[in-house]
C-alpha positions as CSV (number, residue, x, y, z in Angstrom):
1,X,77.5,75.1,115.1
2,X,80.2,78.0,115.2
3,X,81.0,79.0,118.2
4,X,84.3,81.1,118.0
5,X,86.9,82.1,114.9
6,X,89.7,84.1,115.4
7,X,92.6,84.9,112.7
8,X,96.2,84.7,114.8
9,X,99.8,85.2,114.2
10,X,102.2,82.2,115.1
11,X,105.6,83.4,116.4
12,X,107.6,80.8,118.0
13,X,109.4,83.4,120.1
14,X,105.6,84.1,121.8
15,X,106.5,80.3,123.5
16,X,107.9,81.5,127.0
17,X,110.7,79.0,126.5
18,X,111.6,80.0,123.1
19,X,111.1,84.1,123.6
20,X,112.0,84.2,127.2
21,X,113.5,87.6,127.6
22,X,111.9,88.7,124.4
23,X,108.5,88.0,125.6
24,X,107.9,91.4,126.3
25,X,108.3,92.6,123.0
26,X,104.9,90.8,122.2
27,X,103.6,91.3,125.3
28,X,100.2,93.2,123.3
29,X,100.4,89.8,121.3
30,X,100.0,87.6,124.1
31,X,97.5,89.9,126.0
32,X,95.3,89.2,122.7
33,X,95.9,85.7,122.9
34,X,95.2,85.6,126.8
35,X,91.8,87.7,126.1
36,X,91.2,85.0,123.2
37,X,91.8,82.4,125.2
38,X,89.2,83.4,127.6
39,X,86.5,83.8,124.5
40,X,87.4,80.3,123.1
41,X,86.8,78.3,126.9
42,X,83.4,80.2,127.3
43,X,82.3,79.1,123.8
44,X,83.0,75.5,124.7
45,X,84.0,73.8,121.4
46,X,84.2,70.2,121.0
47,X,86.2,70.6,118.0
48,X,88.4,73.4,116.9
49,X,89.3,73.1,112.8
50,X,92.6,74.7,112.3
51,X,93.8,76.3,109.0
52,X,97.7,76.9,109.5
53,X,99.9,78.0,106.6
54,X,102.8,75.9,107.3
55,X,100.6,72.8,107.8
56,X,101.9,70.2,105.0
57,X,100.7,71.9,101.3
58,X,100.2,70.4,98.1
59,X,100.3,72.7,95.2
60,X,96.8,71.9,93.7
61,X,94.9,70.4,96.7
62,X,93.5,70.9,100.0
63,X,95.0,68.7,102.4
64,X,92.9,67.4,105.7
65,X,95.7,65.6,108.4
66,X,94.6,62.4,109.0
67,X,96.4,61.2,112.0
68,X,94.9,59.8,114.5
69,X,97.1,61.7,117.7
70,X,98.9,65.2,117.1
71,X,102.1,66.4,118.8
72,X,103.2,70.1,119.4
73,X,106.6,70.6,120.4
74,X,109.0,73.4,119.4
75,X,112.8,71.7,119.7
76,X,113.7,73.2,116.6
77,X,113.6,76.3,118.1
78,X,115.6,75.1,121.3
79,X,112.3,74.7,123.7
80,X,112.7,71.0,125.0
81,X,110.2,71.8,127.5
82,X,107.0,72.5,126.3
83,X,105.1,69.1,124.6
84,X,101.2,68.8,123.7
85,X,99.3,66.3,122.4
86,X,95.9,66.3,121.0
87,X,93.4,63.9,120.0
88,X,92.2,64.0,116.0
89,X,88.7,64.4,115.1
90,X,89.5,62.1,112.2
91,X,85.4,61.6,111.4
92,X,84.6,65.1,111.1
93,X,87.7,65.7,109.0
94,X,87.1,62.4,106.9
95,X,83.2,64.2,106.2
96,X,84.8,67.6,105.6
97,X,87.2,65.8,102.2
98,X,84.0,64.3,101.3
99,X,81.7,67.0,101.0
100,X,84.4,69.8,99.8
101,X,86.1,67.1,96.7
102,X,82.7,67.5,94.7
103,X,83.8,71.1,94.5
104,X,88.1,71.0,94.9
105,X,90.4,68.1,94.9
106,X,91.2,67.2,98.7
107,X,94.4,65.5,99.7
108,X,94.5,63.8,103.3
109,X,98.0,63.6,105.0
110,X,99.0,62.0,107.7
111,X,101.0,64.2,110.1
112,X,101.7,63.0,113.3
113,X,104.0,66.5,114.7
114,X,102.2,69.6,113.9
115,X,103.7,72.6,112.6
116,X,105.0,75.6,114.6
117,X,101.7,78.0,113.1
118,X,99.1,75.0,114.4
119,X,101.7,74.7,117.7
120,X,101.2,78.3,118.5
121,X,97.4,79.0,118.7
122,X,97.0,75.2,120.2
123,X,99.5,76.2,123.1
124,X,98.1,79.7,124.1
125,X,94.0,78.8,123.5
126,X,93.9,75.0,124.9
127,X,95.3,75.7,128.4
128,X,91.7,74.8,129.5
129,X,90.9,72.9,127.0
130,X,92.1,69.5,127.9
131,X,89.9,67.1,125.6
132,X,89.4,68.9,122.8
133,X,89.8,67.6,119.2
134,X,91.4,69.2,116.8
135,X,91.3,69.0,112.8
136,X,94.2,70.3,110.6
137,X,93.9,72.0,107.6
138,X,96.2,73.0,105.0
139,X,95.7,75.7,102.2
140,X,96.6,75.4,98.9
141,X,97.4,77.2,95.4
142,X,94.2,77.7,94.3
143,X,92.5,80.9,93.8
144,X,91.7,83.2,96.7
145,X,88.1,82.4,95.0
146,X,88.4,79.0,95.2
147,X,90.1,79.6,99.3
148,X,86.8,81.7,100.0
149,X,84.7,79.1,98.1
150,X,86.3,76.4,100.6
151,X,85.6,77.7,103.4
152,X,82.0,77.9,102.6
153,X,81.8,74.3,102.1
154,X,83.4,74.0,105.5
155,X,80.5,75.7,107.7
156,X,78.1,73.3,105.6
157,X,79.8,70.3,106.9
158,X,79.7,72.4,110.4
159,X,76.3,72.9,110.1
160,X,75.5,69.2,109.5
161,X,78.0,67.7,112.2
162,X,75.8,68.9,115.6
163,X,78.9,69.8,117.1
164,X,80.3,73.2,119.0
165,X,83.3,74.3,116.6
166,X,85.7,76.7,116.7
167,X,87.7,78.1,114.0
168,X,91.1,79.5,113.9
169,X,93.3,80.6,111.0
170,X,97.0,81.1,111.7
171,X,98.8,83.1,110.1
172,X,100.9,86.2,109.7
173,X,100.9,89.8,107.7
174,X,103.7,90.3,105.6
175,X,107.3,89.6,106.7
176,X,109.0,92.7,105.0
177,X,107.6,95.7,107.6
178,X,111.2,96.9,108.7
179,X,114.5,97.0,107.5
180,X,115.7,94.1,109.5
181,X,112.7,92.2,108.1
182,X,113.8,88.7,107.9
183,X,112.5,88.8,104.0
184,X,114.3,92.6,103.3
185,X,112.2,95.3,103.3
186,X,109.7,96.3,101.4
187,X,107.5,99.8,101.1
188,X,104.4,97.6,100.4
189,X,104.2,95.3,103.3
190,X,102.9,98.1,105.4
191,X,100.2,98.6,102.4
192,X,99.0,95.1,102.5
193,X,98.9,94.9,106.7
194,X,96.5,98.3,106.2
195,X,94.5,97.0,103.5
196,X,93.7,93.8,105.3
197,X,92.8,95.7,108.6
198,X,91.0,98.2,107.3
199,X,89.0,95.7,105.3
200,X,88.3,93.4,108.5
201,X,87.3,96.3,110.2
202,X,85.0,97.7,107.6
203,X,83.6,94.0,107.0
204,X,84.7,94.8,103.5
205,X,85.5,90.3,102.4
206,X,85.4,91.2,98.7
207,X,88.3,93.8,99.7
208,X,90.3,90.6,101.1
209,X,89.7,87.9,97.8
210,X,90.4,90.7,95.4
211,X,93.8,91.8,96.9
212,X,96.2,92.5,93.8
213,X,98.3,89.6,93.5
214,X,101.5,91.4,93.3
215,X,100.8,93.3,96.3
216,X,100.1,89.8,97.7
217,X,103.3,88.6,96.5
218,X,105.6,91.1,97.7
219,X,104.1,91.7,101.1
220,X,105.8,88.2,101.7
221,X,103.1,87.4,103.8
222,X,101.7,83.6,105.2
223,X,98.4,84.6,106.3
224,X,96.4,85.8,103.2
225,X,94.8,82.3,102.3
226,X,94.4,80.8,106.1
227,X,92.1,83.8,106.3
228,X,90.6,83.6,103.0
229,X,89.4,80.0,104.4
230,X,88.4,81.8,107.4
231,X,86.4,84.3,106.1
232,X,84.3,81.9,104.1
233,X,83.6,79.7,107.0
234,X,82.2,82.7,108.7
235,X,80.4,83.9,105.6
236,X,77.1,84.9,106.3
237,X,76.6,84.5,110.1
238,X,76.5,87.1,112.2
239,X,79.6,88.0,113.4
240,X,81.4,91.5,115.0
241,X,85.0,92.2,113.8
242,X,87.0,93.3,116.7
243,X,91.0,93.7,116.6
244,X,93.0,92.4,119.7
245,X,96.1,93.5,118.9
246,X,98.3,94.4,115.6
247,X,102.5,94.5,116.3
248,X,105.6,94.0,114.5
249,X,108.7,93.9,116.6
250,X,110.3,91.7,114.4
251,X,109.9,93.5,111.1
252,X,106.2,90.5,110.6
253,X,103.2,91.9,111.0
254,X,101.1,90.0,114.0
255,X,97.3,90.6,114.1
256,X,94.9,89.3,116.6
257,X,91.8,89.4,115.2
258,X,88.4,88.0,117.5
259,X,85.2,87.5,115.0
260,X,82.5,87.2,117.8
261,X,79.7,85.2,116.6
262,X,76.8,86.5,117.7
């Protein structure tokens, strides 16, 4: 059963040792994340799947992490503070490769330290979440088709499993918004952040798998496919779109998106 899905940006410098006296230029990215955080305790997931798009890739495969205990920490970014750890629902990730490789191939990896755009999400929505389990999921090369297609497959395996699951993609708009942009600037990575709200908002999915691929492509974005997966997952309940927040201080577009199941 579904019981929360949210698509969320993964800045390191949101980690109060990281940003520290640049916290408060996310501060309406945190608020979202605070709100979320709130949403995601009342559902009370046993499991939350997360699709991250700088979990370990492989160009023509889905990969599921396999280790059995997962680590957040963010020392590469100067934070020796802040350490997590998290339990792996290796079953449920073990039935999710089985039931998705009759359709894609489905690589399993073996992880131990999570990424920075799993670390993110898991620091600001498991504050009260102590025992929860956690499944990591990487995207791929594959179509946006065969993304959407994926994700589909995953709420089967949901349905099947009897557990309370929550669902997060992280991932962020394009990186070319301002001048400063760490990937240069570019006029169309304002188009593709308005395309994809306006198509969240309007519940317009086709909108978001039939994105030109250049546009795709020069937005310099890492979120397209994490909410592709997303989108396919969520495919078909009954959900309300509602946007948290949308910022980019930093020249990367940031969206908080909350897809209330209802």
């Amino acid at each position: 059963m579904i019981v929360f899905s949210a698509f969320v940006p993964h800045p390191p410098i949101a980690i109060p040792e990281v940003g520290k006296e640049n916290l408060d230029k996310l501060s309406d990215t945190i608020k979202a994340y605070q709100t979320l955080e709130h949403e995601i305790y009342s559902a009370k997931p046993d499991t939350i799947i997360l699709i991250s798009s700088h979990a370990e890739q492989r160009e023509e495969a889905f990969a599921v992490n396999q280790a059995p205990d997962f680590k957040v920490n963010f020392k590469k970014f100067g934070d020796l503070v802040t350490n997590l750890q998290f339990k792996n629902d290796i079953g449920f990730g073990y039935q999710i490769k089985e039931l998705c490789e009759d359709y894609f191939p489905v690589m399993m990896t073996a992880q131990e330290e999570l990424d920075y755009g799993s670390g993110v999400p898991l620091f600001y929505l498991t504050q009260h979440l102590p025992n929860i389990k956690v499944v990591s999921i990487a995207y791929s090369n594959l179509s946006s088709e065969d993304h959407f297609k994926f994700g589909q497959i995953i709420r089967k395996q949901i349905n099947l499993a009897g557990k309370r699951v929550a669902v997060i993609a992280s991932g962020d708009l394009s990186h070319k918004l301002h001048k400063d942009s760490p990937a240069g600037y570019s006029a169309r990575g304002q188009e593709f952040d308005q395309k994809i709200i306006k198509a969240l908002a309007e519940k317009k999915v086709d909108d978001v798998i039939h994105l030109d691929p250049e546009l795709v492509k020069e937005a310099g974005e890492c979120g397209h496919r994490a909410l592709l997966v997303l989108l396919g997952v969520i495919d078909e309940l009954n959900y309300e779109h509602r946007q948290l927040s949308y910022q980019s201080p930093f020249g990367i577009g940031y969206l908080v998106t909350n897809f209330e199941i209802k």
